[in-house]
ZAMARGU-4260 file (C-alpha; in steps of 0.2 Angstrom, whole numbers, plus 5000, padded with zeros to 4 digits):
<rodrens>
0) 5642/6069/5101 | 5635/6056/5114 | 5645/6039/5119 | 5632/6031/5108 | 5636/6040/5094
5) 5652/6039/5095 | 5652/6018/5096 | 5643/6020/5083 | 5656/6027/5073 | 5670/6018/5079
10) 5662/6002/5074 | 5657/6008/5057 | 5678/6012/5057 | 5682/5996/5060 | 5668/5986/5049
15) 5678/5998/5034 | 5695/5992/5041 | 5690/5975/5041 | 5682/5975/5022 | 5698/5982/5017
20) 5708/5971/5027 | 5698/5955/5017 | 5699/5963/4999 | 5714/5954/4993 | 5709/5937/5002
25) 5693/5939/4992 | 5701/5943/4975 | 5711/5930/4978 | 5695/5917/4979 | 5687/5923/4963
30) 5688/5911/4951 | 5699/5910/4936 | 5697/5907/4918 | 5709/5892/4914 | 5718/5892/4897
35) 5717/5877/4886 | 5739/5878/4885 | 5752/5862/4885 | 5764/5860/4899 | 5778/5863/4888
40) 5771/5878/4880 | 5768/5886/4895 | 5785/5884/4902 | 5792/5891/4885 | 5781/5907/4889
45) 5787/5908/4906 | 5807/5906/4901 | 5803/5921/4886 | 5794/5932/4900 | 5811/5940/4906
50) 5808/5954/4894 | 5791/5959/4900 | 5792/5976/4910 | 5781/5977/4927 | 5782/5985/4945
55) 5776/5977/4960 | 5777/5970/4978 | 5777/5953/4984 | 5780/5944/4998 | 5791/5928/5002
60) 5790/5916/5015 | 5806/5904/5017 | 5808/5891/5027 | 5824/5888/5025 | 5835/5887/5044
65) 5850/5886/5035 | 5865/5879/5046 | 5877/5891/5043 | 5881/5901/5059 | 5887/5916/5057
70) 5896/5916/5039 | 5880/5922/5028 | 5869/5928/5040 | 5862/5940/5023 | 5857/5923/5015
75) 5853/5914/5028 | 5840/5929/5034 | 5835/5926/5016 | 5829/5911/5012 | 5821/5907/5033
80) 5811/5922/5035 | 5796/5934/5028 | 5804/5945/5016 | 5793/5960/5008 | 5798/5966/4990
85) 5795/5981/4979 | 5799/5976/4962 | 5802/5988/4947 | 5808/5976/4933 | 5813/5984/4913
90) 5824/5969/4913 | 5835/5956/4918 | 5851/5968/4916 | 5841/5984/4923 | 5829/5984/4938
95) 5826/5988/4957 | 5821/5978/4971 | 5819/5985/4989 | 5816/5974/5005 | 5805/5983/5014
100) 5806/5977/5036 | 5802/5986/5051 | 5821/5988/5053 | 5824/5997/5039 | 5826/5997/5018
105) 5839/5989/5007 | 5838/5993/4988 | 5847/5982/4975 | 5847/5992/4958 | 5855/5983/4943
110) 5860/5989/4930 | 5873/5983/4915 | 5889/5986/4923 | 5883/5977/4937 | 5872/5980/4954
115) 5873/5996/4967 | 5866/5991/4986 | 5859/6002/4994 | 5857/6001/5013 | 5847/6021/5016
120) 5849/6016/5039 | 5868/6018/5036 | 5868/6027/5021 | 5881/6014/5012 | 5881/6007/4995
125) 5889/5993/4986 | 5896/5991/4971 | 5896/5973/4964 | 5902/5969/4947 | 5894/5956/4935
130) 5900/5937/4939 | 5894/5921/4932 | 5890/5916/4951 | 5882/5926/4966 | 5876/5924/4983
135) 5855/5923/4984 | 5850/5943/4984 | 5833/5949/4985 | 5832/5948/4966 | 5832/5930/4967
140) 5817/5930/4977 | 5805/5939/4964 | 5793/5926/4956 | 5796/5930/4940 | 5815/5929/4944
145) 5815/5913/4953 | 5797/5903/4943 | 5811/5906/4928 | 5827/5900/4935 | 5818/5884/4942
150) 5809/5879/4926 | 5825/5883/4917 | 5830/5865/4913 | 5814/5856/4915 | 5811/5843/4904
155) 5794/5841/4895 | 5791/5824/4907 | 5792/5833/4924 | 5781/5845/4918 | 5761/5844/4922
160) 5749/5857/4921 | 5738/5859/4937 | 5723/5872/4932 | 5723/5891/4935 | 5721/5904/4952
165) 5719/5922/4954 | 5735/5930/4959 | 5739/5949/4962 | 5720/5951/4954 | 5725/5942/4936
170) 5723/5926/4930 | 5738/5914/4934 | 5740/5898/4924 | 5748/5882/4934 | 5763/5873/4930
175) 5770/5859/4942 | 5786/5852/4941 | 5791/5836/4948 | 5810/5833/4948 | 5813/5813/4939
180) 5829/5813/4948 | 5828/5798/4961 | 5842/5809/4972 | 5829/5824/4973 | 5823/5831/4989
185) 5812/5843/4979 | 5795/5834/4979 | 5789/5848/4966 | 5789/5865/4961 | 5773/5874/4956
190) 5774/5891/4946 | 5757/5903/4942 | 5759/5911/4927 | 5750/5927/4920 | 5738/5921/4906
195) 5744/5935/4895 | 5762/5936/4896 | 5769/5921/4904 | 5777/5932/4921 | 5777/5920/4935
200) 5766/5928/4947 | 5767/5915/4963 | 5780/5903/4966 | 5779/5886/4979 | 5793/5875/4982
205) 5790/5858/4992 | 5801/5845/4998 | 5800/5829/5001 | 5787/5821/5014 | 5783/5840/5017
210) 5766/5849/5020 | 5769/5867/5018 | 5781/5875/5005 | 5799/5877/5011 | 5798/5894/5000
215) 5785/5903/4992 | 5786/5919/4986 | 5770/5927/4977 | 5765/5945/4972 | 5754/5953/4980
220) 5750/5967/4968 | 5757/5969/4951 | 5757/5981/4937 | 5761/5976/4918 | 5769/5991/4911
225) 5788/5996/4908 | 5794/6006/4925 | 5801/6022/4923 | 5822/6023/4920 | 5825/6034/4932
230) 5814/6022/4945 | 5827/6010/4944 | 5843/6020/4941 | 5854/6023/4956 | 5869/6035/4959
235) 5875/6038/4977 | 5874/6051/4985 | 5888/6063/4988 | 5888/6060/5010 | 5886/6039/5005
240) 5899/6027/5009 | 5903/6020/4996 | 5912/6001/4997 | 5917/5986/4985 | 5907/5971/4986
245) 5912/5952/4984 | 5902/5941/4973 | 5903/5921/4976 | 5915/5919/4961 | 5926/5929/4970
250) 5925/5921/4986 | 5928/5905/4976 | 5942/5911/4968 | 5950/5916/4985 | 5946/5899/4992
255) 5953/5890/4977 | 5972/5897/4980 | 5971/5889/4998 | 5967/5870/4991 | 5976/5859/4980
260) 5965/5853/4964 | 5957/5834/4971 | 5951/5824/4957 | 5933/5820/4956 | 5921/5809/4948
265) 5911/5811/4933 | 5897/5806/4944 | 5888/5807/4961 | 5874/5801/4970 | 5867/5796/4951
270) 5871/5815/4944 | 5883/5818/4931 | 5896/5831/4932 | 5891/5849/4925 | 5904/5864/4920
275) 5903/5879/4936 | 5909/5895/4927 | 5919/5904/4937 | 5921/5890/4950 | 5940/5884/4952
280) 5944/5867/4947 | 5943/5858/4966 | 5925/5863/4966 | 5912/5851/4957 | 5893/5854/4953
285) 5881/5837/4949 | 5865/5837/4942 | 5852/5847/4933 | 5839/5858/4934 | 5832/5859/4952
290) 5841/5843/4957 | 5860/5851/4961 | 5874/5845/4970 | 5889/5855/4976 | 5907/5848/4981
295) 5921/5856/4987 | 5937/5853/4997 | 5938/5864/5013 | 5953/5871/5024 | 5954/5862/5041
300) 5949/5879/5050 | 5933/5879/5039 | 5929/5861/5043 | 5931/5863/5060 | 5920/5877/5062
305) 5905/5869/5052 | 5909/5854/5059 | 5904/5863/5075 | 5889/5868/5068 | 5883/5854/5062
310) 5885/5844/5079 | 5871/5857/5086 | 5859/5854/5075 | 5846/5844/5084 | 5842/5836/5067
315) 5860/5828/5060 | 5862/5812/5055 | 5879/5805/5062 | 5887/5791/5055 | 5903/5781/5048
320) 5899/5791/5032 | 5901/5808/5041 | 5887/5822/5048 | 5874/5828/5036 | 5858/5838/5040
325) 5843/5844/5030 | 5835/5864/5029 | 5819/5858/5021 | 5827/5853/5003 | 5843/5857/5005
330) 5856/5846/5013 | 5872/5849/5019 | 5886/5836/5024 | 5905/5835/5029 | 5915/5822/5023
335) 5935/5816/5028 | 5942/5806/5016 | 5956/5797/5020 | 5973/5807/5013 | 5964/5818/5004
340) 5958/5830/5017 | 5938/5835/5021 | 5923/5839/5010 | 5909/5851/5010 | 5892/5843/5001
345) 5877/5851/4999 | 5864/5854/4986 | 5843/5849/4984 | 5847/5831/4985 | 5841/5819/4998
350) 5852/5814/5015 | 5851/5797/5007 | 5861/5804/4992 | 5874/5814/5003 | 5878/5798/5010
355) 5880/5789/4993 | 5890/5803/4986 | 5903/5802/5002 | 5905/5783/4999 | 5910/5788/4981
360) 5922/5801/4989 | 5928/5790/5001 | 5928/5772/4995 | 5922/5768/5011 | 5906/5755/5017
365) 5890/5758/5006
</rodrens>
């Protein structure tokens, strides 16, 4: 074949590569058909969707740079980079996510009596029981997961409808959320629904005074039917290493036998006080819905450490009040309190609110 002819091939090659390369972006752009559907009744569709059976992969983007050194790297890797899911869902007590990187493939199967890891580099799999509290996993990151979670205890007034989008090929329906709580630091949420069954399909959260999402999570490719069983099922293999894991209720729990119960108020930064299942009684959780705010005593060899890291970050806000420092909408802050030791607070809420809540803690100038 003469050099010609072989350009000619090659570019013809790449012309296909490119086509296929712009299909999804192109699918993406077609118009949808909108649904004449209430706020409220699409949020009701979404929160009853957890039983609908699909298979997929998406793709989350978080923006999260979480100040928290070395003590959760997993979560902190989590929610600040580009995470790739394939998702295999028959429902919320039995499905399978895998993260797919360039390092390797973790799989999270979940089943009733609770969720085997999978890590296939080191062959090594974790057993972690149920618990009324967990550490952000990969399951959390799924948009039907997560588009549910957040719209949980949205109240009819935060809720607009903002038209519809193609996502993953279907038509998705809008839903915005903008929290009413004047200590938020989540400007709004806005979930894309599936028309048909109400699945969350693409998820963007944006804080406050912010121009890109701090997450978004969307799928890329779904398909509405019930996985197989034995898709999702997982049993180690005989040559795995197999290991106990620990959920956050039992690293709570652990905590809570090193600090004396403090007494804390009904309310903080405007937010009144909530039950934490599973939390011991020195640990206090505010707010509602997307707006949430965590308090907790900590040992001085804690304090001292986070202390340390939030001195480096280049954006903390020192004052007489204590050090606080903002990961898109989260905010973290580390309060003394005179004769009563040093507290961890962190949650969605503003810096503005961190500081109101240590002046309640405190008693010190507002």
């Amino acid at each position: 074949m003469s050099r010609h002819g072989r350009a000619r091939r090659w570019s013809l090659v790449v012309a296909l590569v490119a086509v296929l390369a712009s299909l999804p972006a192109v699918v993406g752009a077609l118009p949808a058909d909108d649904a004449d559907v209430a706020a409220a009744d699409l949020r009701d569709a979404v929160l009853a969707s957890d039983g609908v059976g699909f298979s997929g992969y998406a793709v989350s983007a978080g923006g999260l740079a979480l100040p928290v050194g070395d003590q959760l790297p997993a979560v902190a890797d989590l929610l600040s980079d580009r995470t790739a899911l394939r998702v295999w869902w028959r429902g919320p007590a039995e499905h399978r996510v895998d993260v797919v990187s360039a390092a390797g493939e973790t799989g999270v199967h979940v089943d009733a009596g609770g969720s085997w890891t999978w890590e296939y580099e080191s062959a090594t799999a974790t057993r972690t029981a149920p618990a009324a509290l967990t550490l952000p996993a990969p399951p959390d990151l799924v948009p039907a997961t997560l588009g549910r979670r957040l719209l949980s205890e949205a109240a009819d007034e935060e809720l607009s409808r903002i038209g519809a989008r193609r996502v993953a090929g279907r038509d998705a329906l809008g839903l915005r959320l903008v929290p009413a709580a004047p200590a938020a630091s989540v400007a709004r949420v806005d979930v894309w629904a599936d028309a048909g069954t109400g699945l969350p399909l693409a998820v963007e959260v944006v804080a406050e005074d912010a121009s890109v999402p701090a997450l978004d999570t969307r799928f890329l490719d779904v398909d509405l039917a019930v996985p197989p069983a034995e898709v999702v099922a997982f049993t180690p293999p005989a040559d795995a290493r197999v290991r106990t894991g620990q959920d956050a209720e039992g690293l709570l729990r652990e905590a809570g036998r090193r600090l004396a119960p403090v007494p804390l108020p009904g309310e903080l930064a405007g937010l009144p006080r909530r039950t934490l299942a599973g939390a011991p009684e020195a640990v206090g959780l505010y707010g509602s819905g997307v707006t949430l705010l965590a308090v907790a005593p900590i040992p001085a060899r804690l304090a001292s450490a986070i202390r340390s890291t939030l001195a480096a970050a280049p954006d903390a806000v020192r004052d007489e009040r204590g050090t606080r420092v903002a990961a898109g909408p989260l905010g973290l802050m580390l309060v003394d309190a005179p004769g009563a030791g040093t507290y961890v607070l962190t949650g969605t809420v503003t810096l503005d609110a961190l500081a109101d809540a240590a002046q309640t803690l405190t008693g010190g100038p507002s």
